[in-house]
N, C-alpha and C positions, 0 to 999 in steps of 0.2 A: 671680665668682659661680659655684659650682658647682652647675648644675641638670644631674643625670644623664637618662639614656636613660629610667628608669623614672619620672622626675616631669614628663616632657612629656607633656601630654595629646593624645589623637589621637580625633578627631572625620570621621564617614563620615555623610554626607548624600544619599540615593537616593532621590528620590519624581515618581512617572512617574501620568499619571491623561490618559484619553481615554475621549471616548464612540466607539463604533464601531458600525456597521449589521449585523446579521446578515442576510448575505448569504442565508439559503435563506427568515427571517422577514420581513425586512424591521424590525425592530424593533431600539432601538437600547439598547446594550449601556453600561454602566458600569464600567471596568475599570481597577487602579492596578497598579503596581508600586513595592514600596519595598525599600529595601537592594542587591536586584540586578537589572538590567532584563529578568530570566529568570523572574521570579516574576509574571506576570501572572497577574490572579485578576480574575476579577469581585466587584465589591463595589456597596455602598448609599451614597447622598449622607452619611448619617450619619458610617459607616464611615471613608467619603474624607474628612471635616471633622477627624474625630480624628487619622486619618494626616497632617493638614494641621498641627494643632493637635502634634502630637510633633516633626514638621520644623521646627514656628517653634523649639521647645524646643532641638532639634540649632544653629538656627541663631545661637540667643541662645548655644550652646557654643562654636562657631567665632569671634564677636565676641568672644567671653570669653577665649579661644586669642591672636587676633590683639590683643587687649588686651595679653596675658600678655607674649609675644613682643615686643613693642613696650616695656615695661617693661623689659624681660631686657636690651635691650641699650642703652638711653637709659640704663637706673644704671651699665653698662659704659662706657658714651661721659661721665658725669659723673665718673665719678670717674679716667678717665684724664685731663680736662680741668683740673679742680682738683687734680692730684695727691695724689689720698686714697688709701690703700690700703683694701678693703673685705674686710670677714673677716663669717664666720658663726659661729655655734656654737650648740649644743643650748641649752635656754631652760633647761633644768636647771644650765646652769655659771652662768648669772647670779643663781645666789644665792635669797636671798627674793625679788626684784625678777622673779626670772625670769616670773611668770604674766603680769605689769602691764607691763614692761619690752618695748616694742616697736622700740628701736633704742638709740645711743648714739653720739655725735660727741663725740672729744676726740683728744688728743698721747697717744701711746705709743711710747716710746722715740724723742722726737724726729718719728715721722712723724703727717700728721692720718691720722683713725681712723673707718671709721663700722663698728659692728659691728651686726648684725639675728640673730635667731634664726633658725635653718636652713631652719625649715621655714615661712616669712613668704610670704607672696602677693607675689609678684612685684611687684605694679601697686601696692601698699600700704607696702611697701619702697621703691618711686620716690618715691613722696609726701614720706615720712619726710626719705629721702635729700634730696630737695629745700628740704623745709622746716629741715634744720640746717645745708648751705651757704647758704641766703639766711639764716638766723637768723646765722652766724657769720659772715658778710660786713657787717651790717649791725653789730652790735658792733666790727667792724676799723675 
């Protein structure tokens, strides 16, 4: 599979939030910091709920990452197991079929084949991938 430098995504997750005491008031302070832990600022419960609320967003990105990851190398581990060779190609060479056409398992030239469009979600490509060696197992 070749997934380059520029289609790995990269996810930065920074969110820092204490109450502190002002030392000459006595009164106590509401302050986060996010992206760098240089950016303290004081803020409102509101404020910090939304910062809260964009972190969960970052974090559902990181699980979607360690998903992705996790795909990248299980169709690598599948298909050196079943000796399949696996090829990509632009969704433009598969013809009219290209828009509807989400993978393909057969022989070419002798070896088995699974070919997916270039640019397929990783995790969606595993599924495929899985479901045409157990479909092709089960016809053997």
């Amino acid at each position: 599979m070749s997934e380059t430098a520029s289609a790995i995504n990269f996810v930065n997750l920074i969110l820092q939030a204490q109450i502190t005491i002002d030392a000459d008031t006595g009164k106590p302070w509401l302050i986060a910091a996010g992206n760098t832990a240089d950016d303290w600022d004081d803020t409102t419960p509101d404020k910090l709920r939304a910062m809260a609320a964009d972190a969960r967003q970052q974090l559902d990105q990181i699980e979607a990452l360690a998903a992705r990851y996790e795909a990248i190398t299980a169709i690598q581990e599948l298909v050196d197991k079943h000796h399949i060779r696996l090829m990509e190609m632009p969704r433009a060479e598969f013809g009219d079929l290209g828009e509807r056409l989400c993978g393909w398992y057969g022989v070419l030239d002798g070896d088995r084949v699974l070919v997916f469009p270039d640019e397929q979600d990783p995790v969606e490509r595993l599924k495929l991938a899985r479901f045409f060696i157990d479909h092709a197992a089960a016809k053997a």
